[in-house]
CHARMM-style PDB file with segment names, atoms N, HN, CA, C and O in Angstrom:
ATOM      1  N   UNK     1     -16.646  10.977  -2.290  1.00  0.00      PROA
ATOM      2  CA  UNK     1     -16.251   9.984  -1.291  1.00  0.00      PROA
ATOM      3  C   UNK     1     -15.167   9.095  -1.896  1.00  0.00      PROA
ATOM      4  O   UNK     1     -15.225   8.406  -2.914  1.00  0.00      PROA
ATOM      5  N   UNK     2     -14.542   9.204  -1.359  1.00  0.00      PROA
ATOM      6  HN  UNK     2     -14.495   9.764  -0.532  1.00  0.00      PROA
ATOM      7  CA  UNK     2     -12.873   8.514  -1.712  1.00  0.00      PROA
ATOM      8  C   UNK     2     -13.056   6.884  -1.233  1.00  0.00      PROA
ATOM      9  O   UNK     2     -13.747   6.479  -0.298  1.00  0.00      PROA
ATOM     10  N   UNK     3     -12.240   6.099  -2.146  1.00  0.00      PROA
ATOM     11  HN  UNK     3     -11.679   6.428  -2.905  1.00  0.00      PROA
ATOM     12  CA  UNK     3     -12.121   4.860  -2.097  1.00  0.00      PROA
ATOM     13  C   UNK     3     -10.985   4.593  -0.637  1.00  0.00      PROA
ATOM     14  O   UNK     3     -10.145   5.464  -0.410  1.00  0.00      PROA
ATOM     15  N   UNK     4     -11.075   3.184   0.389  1.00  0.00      PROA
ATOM     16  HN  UNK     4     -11.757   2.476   0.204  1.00  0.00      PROA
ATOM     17  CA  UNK     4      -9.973   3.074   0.521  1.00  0.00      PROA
ATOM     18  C   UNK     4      -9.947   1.290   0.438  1.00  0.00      PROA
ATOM     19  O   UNK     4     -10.742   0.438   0.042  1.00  0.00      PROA
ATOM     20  N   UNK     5      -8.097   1.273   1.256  1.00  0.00      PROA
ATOM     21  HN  UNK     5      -7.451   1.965   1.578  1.00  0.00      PROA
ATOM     22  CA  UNK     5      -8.003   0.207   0.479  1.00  0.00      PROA
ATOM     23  C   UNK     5      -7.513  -1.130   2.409  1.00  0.00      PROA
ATOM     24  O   UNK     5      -6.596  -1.049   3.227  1.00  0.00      PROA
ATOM     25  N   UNK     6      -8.449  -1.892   2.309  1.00  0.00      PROA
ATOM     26  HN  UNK     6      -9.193  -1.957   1.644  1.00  0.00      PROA
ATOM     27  CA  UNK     6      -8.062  -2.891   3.343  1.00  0.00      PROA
ATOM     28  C   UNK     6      -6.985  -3.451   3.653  1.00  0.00      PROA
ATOM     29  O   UNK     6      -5.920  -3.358   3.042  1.00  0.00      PROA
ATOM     30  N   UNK     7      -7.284  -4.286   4.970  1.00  0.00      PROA
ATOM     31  HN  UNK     7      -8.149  -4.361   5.465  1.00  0.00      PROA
ATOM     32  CA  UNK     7      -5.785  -5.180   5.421  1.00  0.00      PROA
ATOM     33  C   UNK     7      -5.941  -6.354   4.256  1.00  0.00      PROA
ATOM     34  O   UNK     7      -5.083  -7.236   4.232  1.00  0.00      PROA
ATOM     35  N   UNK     8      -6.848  -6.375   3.448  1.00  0.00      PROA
ATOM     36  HN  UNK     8      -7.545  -5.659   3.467  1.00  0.00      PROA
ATOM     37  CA  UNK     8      -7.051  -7.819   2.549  1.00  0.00      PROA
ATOM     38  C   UNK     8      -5.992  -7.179   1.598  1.00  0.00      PROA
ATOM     39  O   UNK     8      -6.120  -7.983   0.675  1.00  0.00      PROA
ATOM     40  N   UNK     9      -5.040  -6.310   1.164  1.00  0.00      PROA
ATOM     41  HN  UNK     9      -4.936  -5.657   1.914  1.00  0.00      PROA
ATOM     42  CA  UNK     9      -4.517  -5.851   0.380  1.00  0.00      PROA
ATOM     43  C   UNK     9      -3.222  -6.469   0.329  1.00  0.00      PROA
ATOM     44  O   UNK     9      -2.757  -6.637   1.456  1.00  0.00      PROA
ATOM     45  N   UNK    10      -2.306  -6.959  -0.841  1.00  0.00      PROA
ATOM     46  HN  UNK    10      -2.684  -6.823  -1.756  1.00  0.00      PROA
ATOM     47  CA  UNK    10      -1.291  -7.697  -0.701  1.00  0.00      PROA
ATOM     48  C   UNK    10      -0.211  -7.161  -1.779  1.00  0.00      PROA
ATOM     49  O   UNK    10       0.524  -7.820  -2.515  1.00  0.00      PROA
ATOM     50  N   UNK    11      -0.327  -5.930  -1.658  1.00  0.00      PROA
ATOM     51  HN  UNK    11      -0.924  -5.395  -1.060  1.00  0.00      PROA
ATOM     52  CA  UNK    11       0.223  -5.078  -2.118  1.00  0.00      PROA
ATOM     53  C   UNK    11       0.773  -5.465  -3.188  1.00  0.00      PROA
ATOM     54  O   UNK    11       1.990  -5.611  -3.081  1.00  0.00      PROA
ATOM     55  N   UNK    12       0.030  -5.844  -4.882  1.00  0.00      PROA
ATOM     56  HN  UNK    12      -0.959  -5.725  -4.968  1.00  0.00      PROA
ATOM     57  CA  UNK    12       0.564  -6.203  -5.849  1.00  0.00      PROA
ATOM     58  C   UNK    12       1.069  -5.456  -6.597  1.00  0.00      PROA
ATOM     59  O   UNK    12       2.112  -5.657  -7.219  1.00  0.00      PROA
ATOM     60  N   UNK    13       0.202  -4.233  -6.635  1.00  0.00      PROA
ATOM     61  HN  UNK    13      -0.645  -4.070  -6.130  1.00  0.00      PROA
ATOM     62  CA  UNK    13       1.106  -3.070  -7.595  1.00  0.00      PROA
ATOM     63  C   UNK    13      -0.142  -2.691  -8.408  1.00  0.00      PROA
ATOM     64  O   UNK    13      -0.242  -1.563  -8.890  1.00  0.00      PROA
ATOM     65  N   UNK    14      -1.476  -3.999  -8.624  1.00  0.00      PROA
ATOM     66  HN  UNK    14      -1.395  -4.916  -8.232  1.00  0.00      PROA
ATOM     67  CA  UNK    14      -2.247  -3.374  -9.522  1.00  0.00      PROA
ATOM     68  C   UNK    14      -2.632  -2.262  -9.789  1.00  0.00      PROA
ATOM     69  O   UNK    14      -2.339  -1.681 -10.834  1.00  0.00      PROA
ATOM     70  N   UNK    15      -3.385  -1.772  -8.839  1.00  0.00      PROA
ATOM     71  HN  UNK    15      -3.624  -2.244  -7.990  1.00  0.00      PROA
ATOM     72  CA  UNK    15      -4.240  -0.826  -8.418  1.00  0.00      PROA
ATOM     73  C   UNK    15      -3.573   0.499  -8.903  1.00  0.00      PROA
ATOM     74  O   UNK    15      -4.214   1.434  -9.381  1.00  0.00      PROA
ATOM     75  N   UNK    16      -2.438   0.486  -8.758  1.00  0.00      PROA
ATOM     76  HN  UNK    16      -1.917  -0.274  -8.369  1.00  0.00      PROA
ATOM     77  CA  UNK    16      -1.489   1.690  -9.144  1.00  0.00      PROA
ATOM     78  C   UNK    16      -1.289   2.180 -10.424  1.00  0.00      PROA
ATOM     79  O   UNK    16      -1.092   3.327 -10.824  1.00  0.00      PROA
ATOM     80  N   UNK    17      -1.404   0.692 -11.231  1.00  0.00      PROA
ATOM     81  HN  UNK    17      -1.564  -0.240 -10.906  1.00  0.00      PROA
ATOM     82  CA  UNK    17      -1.231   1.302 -12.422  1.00  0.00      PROA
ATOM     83  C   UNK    17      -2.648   1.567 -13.031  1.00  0.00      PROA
ATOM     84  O   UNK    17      -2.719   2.142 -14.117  1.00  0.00      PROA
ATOM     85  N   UNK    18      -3.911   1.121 -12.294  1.00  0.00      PROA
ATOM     86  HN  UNK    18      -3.852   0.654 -11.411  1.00  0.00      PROA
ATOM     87  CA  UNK    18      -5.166   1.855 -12.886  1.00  0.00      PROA
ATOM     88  C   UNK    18      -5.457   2.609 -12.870  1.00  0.00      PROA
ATOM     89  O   UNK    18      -6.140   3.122 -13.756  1.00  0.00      PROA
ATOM     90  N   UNK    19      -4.943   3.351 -11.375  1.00  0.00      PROA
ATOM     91  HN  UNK    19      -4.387   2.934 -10.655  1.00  0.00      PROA
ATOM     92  CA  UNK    19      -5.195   4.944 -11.193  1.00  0.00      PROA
ATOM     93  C   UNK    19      -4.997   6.218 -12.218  1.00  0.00      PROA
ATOM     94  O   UNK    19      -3.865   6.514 -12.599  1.00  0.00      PROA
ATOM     95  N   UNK    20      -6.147   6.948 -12.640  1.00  0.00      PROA
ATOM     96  HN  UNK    20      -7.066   6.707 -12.330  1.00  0.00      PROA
ATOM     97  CA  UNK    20      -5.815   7.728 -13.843  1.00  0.00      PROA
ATOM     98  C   UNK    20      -5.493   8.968 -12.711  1.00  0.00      PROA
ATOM     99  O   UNK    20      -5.199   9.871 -13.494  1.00  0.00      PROA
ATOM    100  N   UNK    21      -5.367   9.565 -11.341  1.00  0.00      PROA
ATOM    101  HN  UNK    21      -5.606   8.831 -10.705  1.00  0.00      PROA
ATOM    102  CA  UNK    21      -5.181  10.349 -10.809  1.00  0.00      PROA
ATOM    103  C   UNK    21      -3.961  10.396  -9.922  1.00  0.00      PROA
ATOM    104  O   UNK    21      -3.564  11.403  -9.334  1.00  0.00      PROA
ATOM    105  N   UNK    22      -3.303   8.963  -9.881  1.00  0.00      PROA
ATOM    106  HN  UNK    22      -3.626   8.145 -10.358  1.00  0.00      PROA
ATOM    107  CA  UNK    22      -1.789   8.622  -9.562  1.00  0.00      PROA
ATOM    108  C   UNK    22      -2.412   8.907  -7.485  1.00  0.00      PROA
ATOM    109  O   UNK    22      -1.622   9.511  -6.759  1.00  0.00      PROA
ATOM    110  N   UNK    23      -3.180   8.621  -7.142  1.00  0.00      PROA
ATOM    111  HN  UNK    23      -3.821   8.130  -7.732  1.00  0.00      PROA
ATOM    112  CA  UNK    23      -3.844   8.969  -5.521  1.00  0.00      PROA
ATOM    113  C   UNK    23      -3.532   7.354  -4.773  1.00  0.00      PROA
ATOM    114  O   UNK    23      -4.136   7.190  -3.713  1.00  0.00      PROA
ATOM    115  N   UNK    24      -2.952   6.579  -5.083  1.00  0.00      PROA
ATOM    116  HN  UNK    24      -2.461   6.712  -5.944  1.00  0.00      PROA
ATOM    117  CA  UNK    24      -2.758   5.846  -4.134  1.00  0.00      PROA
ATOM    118  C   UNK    24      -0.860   5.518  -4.946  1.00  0.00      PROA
ATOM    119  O   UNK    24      -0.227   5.509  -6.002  1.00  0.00      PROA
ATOM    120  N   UNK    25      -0.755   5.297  -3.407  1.00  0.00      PROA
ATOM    121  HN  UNK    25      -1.269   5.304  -2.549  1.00  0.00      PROA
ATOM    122  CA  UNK    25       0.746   4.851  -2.520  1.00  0.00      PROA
ATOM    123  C   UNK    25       1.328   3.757  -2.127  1.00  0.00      PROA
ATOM    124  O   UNK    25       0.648   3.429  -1.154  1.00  0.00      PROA
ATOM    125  N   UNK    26       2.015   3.107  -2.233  1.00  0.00      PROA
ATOM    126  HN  UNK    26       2.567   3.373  -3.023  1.00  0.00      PROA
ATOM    127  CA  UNK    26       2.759   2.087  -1.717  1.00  0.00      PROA
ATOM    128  C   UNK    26       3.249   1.841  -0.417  1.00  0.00      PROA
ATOM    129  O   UNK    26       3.738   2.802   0.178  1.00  0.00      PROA
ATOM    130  N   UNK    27       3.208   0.575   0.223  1.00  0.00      PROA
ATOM    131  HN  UNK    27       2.811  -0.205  -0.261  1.00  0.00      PROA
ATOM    132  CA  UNK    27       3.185   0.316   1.599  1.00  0.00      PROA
ATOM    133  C   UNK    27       3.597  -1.141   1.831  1.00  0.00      PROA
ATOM    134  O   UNK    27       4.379  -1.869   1.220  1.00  0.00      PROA
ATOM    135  N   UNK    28       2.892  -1.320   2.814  1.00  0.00      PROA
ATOM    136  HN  UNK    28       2.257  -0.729   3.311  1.00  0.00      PROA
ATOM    137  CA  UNK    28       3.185  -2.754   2.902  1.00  0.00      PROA
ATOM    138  C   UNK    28       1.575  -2.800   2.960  1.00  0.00      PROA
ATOM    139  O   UNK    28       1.165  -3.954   3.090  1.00  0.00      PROA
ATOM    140  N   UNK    29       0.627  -1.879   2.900  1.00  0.00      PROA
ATOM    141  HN  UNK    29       0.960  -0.943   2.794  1.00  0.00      PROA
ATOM    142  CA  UNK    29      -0.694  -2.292   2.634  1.00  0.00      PROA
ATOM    143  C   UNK    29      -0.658  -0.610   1.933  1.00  0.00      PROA
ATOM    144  O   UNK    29      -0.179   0.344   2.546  1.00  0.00      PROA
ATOM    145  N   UNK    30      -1.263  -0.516   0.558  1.00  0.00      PROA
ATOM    146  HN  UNK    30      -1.652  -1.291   0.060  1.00  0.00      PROA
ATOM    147  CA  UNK    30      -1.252   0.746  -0.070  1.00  0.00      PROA
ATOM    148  C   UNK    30      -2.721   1.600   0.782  1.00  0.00      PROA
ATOM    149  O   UNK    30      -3.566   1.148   1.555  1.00  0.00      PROA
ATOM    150  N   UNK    31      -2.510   2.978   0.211  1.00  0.00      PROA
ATOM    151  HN  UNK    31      -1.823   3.344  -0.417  1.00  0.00      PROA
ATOM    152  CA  UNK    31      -3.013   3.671   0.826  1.00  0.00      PROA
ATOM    153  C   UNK    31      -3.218   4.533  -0.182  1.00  0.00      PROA
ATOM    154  O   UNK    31      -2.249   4.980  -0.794  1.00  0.00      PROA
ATOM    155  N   UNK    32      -4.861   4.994  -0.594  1.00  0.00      PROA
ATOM    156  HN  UNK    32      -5.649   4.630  -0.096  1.00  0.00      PROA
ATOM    157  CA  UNK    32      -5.217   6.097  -1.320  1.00  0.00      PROA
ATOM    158  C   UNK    32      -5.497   7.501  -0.565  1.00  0.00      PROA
ATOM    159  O   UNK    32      -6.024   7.524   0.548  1.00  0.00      PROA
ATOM    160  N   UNK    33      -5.069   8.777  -1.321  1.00  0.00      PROA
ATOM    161  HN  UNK    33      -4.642   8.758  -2.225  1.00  0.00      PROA
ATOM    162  CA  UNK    33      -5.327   9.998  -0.859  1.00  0.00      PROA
ATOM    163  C   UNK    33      -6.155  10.281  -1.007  1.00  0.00      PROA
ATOM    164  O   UNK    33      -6.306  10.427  -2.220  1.00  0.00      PROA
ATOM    165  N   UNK    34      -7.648  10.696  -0.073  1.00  0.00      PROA
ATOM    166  HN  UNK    34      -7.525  10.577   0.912  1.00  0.00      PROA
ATOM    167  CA  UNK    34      -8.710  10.737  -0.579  1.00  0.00      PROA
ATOM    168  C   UNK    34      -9.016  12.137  -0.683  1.00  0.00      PROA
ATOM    169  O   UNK    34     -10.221  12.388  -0.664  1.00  0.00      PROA
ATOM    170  N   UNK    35      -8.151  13.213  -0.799  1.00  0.00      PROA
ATOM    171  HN  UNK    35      -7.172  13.009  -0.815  1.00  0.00      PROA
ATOM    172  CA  UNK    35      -7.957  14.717  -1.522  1.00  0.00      PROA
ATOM    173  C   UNK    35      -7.926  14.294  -2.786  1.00  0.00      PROA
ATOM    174  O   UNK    35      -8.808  14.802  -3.479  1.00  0.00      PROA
ATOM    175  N   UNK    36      -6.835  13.130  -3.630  1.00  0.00      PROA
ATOM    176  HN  UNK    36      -6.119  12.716  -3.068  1.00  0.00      PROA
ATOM    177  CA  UNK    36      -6.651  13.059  -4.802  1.00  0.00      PROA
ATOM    178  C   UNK    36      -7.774  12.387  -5.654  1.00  0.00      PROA
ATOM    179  O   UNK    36      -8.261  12.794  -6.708  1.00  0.00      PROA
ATOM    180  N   UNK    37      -8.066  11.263  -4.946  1.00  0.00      PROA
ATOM    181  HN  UNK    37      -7.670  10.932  -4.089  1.00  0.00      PROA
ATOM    182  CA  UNK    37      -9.320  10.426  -5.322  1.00  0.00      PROA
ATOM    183  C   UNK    37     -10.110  10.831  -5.817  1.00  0.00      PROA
ATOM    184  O   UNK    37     -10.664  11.772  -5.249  1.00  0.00      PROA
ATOM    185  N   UNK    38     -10.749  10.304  -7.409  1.00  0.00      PROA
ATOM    186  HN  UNK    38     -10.300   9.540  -7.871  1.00  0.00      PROA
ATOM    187  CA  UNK    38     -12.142  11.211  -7.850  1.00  0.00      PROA
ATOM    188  C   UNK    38     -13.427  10.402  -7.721  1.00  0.00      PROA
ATOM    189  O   UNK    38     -14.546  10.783  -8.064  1.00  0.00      PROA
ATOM    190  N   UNK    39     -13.082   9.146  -7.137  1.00  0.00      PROA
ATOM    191  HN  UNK    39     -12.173   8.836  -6.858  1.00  0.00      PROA
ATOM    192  CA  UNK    39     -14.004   7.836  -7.146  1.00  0.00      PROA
ATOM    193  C   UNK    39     -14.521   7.211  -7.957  1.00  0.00      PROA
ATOM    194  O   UNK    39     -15.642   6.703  -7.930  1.00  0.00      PROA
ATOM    195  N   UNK    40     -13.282   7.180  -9.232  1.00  0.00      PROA
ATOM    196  HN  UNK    40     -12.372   7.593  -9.254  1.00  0.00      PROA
ATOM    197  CA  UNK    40     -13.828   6.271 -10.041  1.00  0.00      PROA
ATOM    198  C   UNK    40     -13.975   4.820  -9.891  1.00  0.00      PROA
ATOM    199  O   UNK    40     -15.019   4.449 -10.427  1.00  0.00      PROA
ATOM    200  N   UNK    41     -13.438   4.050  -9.461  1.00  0.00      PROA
ATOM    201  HN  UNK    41     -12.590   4.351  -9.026  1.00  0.00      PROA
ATOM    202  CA  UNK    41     -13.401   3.114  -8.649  1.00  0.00      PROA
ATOM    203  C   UNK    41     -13.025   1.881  -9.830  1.00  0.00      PROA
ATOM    204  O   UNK    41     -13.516   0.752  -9.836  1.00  0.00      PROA
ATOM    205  N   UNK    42     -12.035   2.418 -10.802  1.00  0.00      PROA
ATOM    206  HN  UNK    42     -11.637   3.335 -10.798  1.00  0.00      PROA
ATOM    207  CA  UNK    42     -11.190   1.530 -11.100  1.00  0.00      PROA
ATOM    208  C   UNK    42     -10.281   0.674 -10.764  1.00  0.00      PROA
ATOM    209  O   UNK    42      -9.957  -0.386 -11.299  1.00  0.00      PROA
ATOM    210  N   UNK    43      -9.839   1.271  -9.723  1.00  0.00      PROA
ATOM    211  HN  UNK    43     -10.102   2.132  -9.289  1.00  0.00      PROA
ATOM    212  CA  UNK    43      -8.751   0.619  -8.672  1.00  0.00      PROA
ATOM    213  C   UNK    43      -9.833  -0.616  -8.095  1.00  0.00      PROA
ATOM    214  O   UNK    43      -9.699  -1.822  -8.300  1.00  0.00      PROA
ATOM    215  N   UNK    44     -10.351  -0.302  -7.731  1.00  0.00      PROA
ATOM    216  HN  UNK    44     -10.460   0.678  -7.565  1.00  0.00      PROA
ATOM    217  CA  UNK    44     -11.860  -1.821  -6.881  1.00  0.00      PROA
ATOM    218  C   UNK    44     -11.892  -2.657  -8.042  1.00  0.00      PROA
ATOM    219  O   UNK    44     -11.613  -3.808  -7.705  1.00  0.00      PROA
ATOM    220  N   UNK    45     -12.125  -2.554  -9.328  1.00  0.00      PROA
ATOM    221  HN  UNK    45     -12.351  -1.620  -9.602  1.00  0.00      PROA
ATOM    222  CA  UNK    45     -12.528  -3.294 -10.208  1.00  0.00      PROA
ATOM    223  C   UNK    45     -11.111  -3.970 -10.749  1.00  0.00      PROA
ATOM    224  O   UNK    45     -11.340  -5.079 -11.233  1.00  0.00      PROA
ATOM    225  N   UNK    46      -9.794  -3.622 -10.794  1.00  0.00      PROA
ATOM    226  HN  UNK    46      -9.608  -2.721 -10.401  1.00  0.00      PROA
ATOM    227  CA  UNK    46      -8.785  -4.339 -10.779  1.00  0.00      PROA
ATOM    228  C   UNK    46      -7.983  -5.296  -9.703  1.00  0.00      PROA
ATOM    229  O   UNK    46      -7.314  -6.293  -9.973  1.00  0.00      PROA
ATOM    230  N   UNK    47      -8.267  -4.645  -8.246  1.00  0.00      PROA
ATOM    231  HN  UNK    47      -8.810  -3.835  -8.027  1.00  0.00      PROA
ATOM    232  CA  UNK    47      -7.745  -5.246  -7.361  1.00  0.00      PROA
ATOM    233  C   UNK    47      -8.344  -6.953  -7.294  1.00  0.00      PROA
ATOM    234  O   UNK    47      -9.486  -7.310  -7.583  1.00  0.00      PROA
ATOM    235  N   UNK    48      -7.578  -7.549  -6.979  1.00  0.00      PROA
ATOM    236  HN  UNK    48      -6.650  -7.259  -6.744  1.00  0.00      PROA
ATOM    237  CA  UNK    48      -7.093  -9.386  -7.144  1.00  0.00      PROA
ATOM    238  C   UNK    48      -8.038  -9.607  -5.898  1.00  0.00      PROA
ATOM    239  O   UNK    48      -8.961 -10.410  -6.033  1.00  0.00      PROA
ATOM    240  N   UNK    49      -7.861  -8.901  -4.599  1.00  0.00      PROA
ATOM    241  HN  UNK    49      -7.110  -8.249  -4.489  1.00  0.00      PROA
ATOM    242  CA  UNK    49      -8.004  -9.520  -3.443  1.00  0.00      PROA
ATOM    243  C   UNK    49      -9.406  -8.828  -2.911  1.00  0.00      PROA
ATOM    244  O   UNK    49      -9.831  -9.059  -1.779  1.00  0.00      PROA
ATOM    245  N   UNK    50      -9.923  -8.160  -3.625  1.00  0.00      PROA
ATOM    246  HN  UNK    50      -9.578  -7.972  -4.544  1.00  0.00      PROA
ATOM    247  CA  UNK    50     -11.239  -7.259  -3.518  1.00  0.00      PROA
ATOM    248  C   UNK    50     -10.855  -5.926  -2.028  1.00  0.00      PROA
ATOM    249  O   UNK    50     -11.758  -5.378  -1.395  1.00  0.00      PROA
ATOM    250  N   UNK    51      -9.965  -5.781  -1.882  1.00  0.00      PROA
ATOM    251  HN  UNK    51      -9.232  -6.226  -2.396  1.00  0.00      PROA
ATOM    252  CA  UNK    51      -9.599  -5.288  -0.820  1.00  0.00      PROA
ATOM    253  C   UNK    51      -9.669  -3.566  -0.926  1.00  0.00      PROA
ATOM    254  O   UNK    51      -9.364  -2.870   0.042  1.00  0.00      PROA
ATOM    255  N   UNK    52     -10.117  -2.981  -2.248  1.00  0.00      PROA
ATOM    256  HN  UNK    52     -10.364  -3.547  -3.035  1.00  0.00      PROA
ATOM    257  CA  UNK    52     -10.663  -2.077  -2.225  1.00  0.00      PROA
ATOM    258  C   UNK    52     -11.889  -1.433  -2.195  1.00  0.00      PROA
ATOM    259  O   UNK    52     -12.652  -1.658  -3.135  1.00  0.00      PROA
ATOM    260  N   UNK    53     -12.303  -0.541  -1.152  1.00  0.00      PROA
ATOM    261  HN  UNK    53     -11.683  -0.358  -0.389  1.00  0.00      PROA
ATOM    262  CA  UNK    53     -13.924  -0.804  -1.168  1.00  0.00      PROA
ATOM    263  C   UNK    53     -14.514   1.375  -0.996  1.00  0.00      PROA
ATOM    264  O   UNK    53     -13.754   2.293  -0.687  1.00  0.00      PROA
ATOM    265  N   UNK    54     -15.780   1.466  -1.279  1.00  0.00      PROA
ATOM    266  HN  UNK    54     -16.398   0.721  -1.529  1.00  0.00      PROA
ATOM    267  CA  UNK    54     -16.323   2.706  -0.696  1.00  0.00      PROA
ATOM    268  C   UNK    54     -15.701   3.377   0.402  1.00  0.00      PROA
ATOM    269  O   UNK    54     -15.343   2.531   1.221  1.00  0.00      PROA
ATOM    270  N   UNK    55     -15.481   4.284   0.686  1.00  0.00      PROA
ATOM    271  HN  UNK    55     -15.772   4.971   0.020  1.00  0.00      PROA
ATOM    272  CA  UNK    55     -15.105   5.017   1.806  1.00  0.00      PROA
ATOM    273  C   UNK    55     -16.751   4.954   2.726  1.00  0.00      PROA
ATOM    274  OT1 UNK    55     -16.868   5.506   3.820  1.00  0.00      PROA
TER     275      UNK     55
END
């Protein structure tokens, strides 16, 4: 089950560089691939705005 990522998202950039599977994207609100996603859920534990959550 793939992570995704909310409208609480303020698109800092963190999240991107935690990803060890490079599965999320840039936006004006980012967006993870949840084909790529392995659910480690590093990205949740770095994000600022908690705006990443469980699928």
């Amino acid at each position: 089950m793939a992570y995704v990522i909310t409208e609480d998202c303020i698109a800092c950039g963190t999240c991107i560089d935690e990803c060890p599977v490079e599965a999320i994207s840039e936006g004006d609100i980012y967006k993870i691939d949840p084909e790529i996603c392995t659910d480690c859920g590093t990205c949740a534990d770095a994000c600022p705005t908690e705006a990443i959550k469980p699928a």
